[in-house]
C-alpha positions in Angstrom: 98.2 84.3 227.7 97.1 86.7 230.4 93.6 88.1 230.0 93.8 91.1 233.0 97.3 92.0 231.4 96.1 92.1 227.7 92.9 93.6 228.8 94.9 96.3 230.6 96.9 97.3 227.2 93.7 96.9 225.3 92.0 99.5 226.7 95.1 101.6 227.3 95.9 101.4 223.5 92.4 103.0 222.9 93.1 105.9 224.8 96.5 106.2 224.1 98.1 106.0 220.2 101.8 105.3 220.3 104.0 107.8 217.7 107.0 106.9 215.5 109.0 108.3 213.8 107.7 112.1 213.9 109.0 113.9 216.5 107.7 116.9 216.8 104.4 116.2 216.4 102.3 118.6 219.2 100.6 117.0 222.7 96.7 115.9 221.8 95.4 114.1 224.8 92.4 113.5 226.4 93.8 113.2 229.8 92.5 116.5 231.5 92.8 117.4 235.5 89.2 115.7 236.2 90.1 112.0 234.4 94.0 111.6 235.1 94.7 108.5 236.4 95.2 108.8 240.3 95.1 105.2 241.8 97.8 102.3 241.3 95.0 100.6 239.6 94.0 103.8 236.5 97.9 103.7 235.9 98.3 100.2 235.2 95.3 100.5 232.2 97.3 103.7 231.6 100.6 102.2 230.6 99.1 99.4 228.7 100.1 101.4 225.3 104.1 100.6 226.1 103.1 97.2 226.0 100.9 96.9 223.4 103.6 98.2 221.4 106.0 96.0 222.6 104.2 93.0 221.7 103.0 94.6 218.0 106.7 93.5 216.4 108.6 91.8 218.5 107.5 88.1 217.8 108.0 88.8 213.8 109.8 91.7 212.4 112.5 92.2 215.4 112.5 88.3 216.1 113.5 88.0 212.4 116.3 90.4 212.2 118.0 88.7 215.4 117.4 84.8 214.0 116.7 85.0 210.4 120.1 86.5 210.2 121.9 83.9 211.6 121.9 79.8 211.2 119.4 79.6 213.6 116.6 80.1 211.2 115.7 80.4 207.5 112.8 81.4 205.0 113.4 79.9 201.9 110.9 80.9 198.7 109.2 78.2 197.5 109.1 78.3 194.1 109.0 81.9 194.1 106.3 82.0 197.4 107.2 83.7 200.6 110.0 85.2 198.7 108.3 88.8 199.4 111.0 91.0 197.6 113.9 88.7 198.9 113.7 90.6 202.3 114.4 86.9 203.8 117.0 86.0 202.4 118.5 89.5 202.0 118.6 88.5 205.7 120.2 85.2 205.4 123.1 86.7 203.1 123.6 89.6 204.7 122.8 92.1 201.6 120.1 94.3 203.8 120.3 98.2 202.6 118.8 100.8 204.4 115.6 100.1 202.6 114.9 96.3 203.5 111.6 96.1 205.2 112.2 94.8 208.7 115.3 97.6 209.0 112.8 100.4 208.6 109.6 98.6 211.2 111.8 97.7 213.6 113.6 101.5 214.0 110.1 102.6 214.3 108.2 100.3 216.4 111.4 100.9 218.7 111.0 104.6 219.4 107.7 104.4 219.0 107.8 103.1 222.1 110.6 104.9 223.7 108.3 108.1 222.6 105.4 106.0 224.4 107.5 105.8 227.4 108.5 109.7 227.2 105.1 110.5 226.8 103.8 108.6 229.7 107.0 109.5 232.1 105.8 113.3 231.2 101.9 112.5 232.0 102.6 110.9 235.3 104.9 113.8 236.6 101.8 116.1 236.7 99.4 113.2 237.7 97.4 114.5 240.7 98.4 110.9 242.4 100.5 110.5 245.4 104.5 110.5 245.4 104.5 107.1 246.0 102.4 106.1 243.1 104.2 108.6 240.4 107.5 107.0 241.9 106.3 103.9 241.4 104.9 104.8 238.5 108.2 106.5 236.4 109.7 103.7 237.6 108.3 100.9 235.5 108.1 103.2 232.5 111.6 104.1 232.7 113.0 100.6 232.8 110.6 100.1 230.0 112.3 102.7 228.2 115.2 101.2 229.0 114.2 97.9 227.6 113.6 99.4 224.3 116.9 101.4 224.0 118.4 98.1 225.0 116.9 96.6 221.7 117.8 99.4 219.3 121.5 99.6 220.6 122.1 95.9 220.2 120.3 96.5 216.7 121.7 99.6 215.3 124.2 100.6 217.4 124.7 104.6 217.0 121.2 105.6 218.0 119.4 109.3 219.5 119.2 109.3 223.0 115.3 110.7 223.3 114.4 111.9 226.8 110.9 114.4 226.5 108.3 114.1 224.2 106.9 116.2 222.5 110.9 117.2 220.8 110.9 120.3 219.3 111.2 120.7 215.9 113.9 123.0 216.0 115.6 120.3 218.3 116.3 117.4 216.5 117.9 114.5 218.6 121.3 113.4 217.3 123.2 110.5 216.5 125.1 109.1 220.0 127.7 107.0 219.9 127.0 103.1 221.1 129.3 103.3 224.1 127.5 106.4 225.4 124.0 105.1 224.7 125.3 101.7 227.1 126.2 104.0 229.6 122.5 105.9 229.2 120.6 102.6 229.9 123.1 101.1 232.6 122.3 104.4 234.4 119.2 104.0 233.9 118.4 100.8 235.1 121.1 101.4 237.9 118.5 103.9 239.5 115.7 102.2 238.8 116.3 98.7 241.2 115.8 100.1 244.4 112.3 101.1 242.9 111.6 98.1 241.4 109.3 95.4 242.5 111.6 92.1 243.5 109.9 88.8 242.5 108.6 86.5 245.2 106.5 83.2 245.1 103.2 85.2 245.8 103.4 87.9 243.8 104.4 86.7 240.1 100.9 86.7 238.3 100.6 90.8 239.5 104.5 91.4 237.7 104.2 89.3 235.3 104.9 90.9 231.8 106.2 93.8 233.8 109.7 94.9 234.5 110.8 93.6 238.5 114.8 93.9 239.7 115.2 90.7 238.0 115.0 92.5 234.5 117.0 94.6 235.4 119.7 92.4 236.8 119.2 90.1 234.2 119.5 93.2 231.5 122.5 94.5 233.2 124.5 91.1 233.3 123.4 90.6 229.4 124.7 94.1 228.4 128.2 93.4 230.9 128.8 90.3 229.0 128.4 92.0 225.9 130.4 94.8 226.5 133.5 94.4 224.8 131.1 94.8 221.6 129.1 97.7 222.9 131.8 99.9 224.0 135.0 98.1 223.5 135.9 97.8 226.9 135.2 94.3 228.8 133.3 94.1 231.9 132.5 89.8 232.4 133.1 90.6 237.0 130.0 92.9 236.5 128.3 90.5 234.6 128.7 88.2 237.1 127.8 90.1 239.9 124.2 91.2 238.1 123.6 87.4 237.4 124.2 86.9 241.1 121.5 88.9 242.1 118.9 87.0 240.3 120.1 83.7 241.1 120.5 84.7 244.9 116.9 85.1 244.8 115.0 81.7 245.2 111.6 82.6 243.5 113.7 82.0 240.6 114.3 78.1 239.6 114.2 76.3 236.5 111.3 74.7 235.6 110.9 71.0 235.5 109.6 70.4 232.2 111.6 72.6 229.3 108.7 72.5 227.0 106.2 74.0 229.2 108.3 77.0 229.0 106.8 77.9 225.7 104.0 76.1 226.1 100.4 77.4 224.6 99.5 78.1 228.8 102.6 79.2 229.6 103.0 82.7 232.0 103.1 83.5 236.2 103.6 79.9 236.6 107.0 79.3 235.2 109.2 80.1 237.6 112.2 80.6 235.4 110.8 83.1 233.2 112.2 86.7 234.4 110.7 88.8 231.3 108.0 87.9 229.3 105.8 89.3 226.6 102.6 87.9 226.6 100.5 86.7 224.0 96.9 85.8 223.0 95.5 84.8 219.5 93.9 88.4 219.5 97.5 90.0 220.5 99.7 90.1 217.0 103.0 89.3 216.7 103.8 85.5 218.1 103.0 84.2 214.5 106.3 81.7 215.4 103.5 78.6 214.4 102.5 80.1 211.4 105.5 80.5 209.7 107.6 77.3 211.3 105.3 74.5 211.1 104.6 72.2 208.7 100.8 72.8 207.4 100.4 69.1 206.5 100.4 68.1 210.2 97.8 70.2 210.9 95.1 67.8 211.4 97.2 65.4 213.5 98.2 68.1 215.9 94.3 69.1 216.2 95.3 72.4 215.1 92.3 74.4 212.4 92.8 75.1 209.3 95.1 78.2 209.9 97.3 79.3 206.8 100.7 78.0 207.5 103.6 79.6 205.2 105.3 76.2 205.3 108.6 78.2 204.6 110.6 78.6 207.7 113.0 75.9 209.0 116.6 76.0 210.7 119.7 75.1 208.8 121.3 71.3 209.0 124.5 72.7 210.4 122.5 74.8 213.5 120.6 71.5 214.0 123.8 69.0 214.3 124.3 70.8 217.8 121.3 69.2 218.9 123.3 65.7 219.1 123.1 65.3 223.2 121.4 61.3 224.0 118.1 61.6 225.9 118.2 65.7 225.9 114.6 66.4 225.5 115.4 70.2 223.7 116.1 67.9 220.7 112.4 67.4 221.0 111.8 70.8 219.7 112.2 70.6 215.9 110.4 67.9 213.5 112.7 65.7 211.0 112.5 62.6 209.6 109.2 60.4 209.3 106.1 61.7 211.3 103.7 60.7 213.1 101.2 62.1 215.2 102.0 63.5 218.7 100.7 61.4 222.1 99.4 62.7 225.2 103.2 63.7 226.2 103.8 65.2 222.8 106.0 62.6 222.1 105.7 60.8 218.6 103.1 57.9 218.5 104.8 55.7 216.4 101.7 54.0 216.1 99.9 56.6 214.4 101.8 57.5 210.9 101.1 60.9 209.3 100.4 60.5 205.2 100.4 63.1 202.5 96.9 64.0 202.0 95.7 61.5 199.7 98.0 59.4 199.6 99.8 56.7 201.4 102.8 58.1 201.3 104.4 59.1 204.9 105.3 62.6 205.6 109.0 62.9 206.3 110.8 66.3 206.5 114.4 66.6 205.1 117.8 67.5 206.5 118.4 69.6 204.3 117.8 72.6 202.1 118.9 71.4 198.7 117.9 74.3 196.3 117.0 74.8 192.8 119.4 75.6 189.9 119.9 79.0 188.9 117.1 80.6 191.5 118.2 82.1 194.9 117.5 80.2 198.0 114.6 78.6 196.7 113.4 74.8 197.0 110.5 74.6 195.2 107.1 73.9 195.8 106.8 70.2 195.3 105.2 67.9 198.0 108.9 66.5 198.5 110.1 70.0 198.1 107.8 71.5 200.6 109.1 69.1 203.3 113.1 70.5 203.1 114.1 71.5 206.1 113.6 71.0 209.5 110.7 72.2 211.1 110.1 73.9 215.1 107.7 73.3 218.2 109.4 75.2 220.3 106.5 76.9 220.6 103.6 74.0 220.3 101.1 74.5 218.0 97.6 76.3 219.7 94.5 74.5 218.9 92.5 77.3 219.3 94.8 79.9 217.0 91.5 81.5 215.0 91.6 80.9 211.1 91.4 85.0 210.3 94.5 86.0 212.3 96.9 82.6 212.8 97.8 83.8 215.9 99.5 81.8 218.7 98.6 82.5 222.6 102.3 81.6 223.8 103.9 83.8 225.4 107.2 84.5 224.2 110.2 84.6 226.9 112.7 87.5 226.5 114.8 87.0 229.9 114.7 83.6 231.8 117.1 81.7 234.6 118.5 79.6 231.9 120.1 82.4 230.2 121.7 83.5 233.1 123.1 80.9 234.2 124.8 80.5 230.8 126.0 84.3 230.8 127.4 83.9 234.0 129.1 80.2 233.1 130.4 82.2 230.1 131.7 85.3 232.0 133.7 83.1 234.4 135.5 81.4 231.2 135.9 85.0 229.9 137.8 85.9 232.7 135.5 86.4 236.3 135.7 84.5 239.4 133.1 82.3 239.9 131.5 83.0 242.8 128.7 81.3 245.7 125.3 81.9 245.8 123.1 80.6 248.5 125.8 78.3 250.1 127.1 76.6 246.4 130.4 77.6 244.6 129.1 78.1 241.0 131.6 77.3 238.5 130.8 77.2 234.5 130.9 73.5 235.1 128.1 73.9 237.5 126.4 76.2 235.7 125.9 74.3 232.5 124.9 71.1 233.8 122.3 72.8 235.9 120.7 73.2 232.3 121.7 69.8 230.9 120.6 68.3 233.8 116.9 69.9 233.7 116.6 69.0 229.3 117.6 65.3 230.7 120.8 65.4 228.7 124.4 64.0 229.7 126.0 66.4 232.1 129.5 67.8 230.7 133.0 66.6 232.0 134.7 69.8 231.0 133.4 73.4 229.2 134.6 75.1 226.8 133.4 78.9 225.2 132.8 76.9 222.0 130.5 74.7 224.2 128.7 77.5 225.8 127.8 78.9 222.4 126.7 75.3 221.8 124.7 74.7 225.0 123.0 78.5 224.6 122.1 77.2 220.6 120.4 74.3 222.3 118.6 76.2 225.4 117.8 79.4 223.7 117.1 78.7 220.0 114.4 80.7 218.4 114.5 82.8 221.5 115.9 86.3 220.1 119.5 85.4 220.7 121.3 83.7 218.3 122.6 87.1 216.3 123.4 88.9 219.7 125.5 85.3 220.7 127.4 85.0 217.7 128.5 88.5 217.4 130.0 88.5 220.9 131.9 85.0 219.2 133.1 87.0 216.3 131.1 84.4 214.6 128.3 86.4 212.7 130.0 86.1 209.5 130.2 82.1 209.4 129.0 80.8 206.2 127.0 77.9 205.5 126.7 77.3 201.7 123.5 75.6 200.8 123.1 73.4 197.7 123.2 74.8 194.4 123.5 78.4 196.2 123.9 81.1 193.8 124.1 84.1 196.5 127.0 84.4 199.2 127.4 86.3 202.3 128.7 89.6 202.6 130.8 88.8 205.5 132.0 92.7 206.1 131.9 92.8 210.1 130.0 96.3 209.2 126.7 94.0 209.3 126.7 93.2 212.8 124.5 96.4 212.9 121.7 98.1 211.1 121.9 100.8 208.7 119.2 103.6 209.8 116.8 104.0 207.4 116.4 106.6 204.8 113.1 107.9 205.8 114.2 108.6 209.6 117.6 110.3 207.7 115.0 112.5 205.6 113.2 113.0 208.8 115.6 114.3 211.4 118.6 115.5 209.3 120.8 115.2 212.8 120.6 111.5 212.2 124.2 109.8 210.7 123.9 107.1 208.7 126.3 103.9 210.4 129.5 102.5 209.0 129.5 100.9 206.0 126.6 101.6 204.4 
């Protein structure tokens, strides 16, 4: 949590309201020549709106469509709670429409900030600052921009390249194809390094939460090695060549400890993390705790009497990838007995959690065994309640307030792990491994740089299979698990549950979003995507 960064976008959501989905609405601001922003300092308040928004939906609605999606996470209803219209598991099965609830936020919180970003870019061309300062300035928002485009292309594919704000009514943006909208942002971001602040060892608290040449290097390399699915055509040397130019730089290193990564105090001082979007318990959107931990533990974890949802788990089959001796990523999800956590967060085996009540021990389930004749539901028993294994990635905050059961961990989007595994993966795809800073990196190398840090048994040989399976372990819960497996061609992979009813649509149409009716009624240039 980072107080001058949040108080920054505070104040600059106050002044500034973010639009949606209406394009054409006309310019009301209460910017005029005698209170523009002029110094460095007005135009970091000033772009606080961009990420304000950002935050807003990322940790929930946009985190759910890339994980809840997948095997990585589900929401089962319990006895008919937390179903909320079956948009979870409408998720889990692949049957979203046009109409399912997330589909339609996410489009909008999206280019409601891509219309942020236009409408700032705009302001700060006829700011009465100096060159320097609206360079540096368009800059930042731009890569923003660039950011969010980045999101909605991996999302929905086919998507309106938006460039000026206000559009005219008359002037609808169109549908563009996936490929060109890649080629939009790689431009983009191309133009923007030389601009962009590089990271160093002093400066990290002023960046952090802001876009540096290692988001864009980092985004680069992620939309290389994903190429072949963007625009048909491969590109893994690129990718390899992006990740080389965060790795060359040695502010950059992974962090001793994995789990204070995601840590309640987490931010400037993790030296891995390249992009992060920060988080306070007045800030929503990281609600990760109140939907993935068990609300029976509370006490024992010293955690108030937040409402938990008790729902939301990961599936048996995800978790059996976690089977590594000593790796301390294992760490992150609760199953079996329970007890409560030492001073190291590690159980206390001394200190037994019970049911409240009773003296019965807590002890979460494997797996998901559901009831006869209802769709992905366990029921609401004690024992049903504790199906399914549970997550502290992100630990628990004990000062989350009661009213909003919001976490203050800031939630990683682009860190040194990540590309060290794109780049491992790009060399099996294909590339040449290459040296950085005196050392031939091979995949080899690559992946037990990670193994090595989570304490687990370094590899003998690697494997595409096993980088999908080292990225499930590193990155779970991290936004990436959808955007992984579709590059695998393994999006469609079924896991039956017990006593399932429902079964996946498995048509390859799925691995993007349909655009949503009300932006088709909207803009009428729109096209709807394949398949739906």
């Amino acid at each position: 949590m980072k107080k001058i960064y949040l108080l920054s976008a505070a104040c600059a959501a106050m002044l500034f309201a973010a639009s949606c989905t209406k394009l054409d609405v006309k310019v009301e601001s209460q910017y005029v020549k005698d209170n523009f922003p002029i110094t460095s300092a007005d135009f970091a308040a000033f772009y606080g709106t961009m990420y304000s928004n950002l935050s807003s939906s990322f940790g929930v609605p946009y985190w759910r469509m890339q994980e809840l999606s997948t095997d990585e996470a589900i929401l089962p209803a319990r006895d008919g709670n937390f179903d909320d219209g079956g948009q979870y598991r409408q998720l889990h099965y692949h049957t979203w429409t046009f109409d399912h609830a997330n589909v339609k936020t996410v489009w909008e919180w999206g280019f409601g900030g891509i219309n942020t970003c236009n409408r700032l870019i705009g302001a700060t061309a006829v700011a009465p600052s100096s060159d320097a300062i609206k360079l540096s300035g368009t800059t930042e928002v731009k890569t923003m921009r660039a950011l969010y485009y980045f999101m909605m292309m991996d999302i929905y594919g086919n998507i309106p390249i938006i460039e000026n704000f206000p559009v005219p009514a008359d002037a609808l943006p169109a549908t563009v194809s996936r490929d060109k909208v890649f080629e939009f942002i790689e431009k983009e971001l191309l133009a923007a390094i030389p601009n962009l602040p590089q990271k160093t060892s002093s400066n990290n608290t002023l960046y952090y939460g802001k876009p540096t040449r290692g988001l864009a290097f980092a985004l680069l390399s992620k939309m290389y090695l994903n190429a072949e699915v963007y625009t048909g055509k491969s590109r893994y040397p690129e990718a390899v060549a992006m990740a080389d130019s965060v790795l060359k730089n040695t502010a950059y290193a992974l962090d001793a400890k994995y789990s204070d990564i995601f840590d309640v105090n987490n931010g400037p001082q993790i030296s891995e993390t390249i992009f992060a979007i920060p988080y306070d318990q007045q800030i929503p959107g990281n609600q990760i705790t109140r939907f993935g931990f068990y609300p029976a533990l509370a006490p024992a974890y010293g955690i108030p009497g937040v409402g938990f949802s008790i729902s939301m788990s990961t599936t048996p089959e995800f978790y059996d990838r976690f089977n590594l001796a000593n790796d301390v990523r294992t760490s992150s999800w609760l199953i079996g007995k329970q007890y409560a956590p030492d001073a190291n967060r590690k159980p206390d085996l001394t200190k037994p959690v019970y049911n409240a009540g009773t003296t019965t021990q807590i002890e979460l389930t494997r797996d998901l065994i559901l009831k006869p004749g209802k769709p992905m539901d366990v029921g609401n028993t004690v024992a049903d309640q504790a199906k399914g294994i549970r997550s502290v990635k992100y630990w628990p905050d004990v000062n989350a307030i009661q009213a909003t059961r919001l976490n203050g961990n800031d939630m990683p989007f682009l860190r040194l792990a990540d590309v060290m595994l794109m780049k491992a993966e790009a060399i099996l795809r294909g590339a040449t491994a290459t040296t950085v800073n005196g050392e031939l990196q091979t995949s080899l190398v690559l992946v037990n740089k990670v193994r090595a840090r989570a304490g687990a048994a370094l590899a003998t040989t690697v494997t595409l299979q096993s980088i999908l399976d080292e990225r499930a372990r590193e990155l779970s819960w991290e936004a990436w698990r959808r955007n992984d497996l579709i590059r695998y061609g393994q999006f469609e992979t079924e896991y039956p549950l017990q006593n399932d009813v429902l079964s996946m649509d498995k048509n390859i149409t799925k691995r993007i979003y349909p655009v949503p009716t009300s932006e088709l009624r909207l803009n009428t240039n729109l096209k709807q995507n394949p398949g739906y």
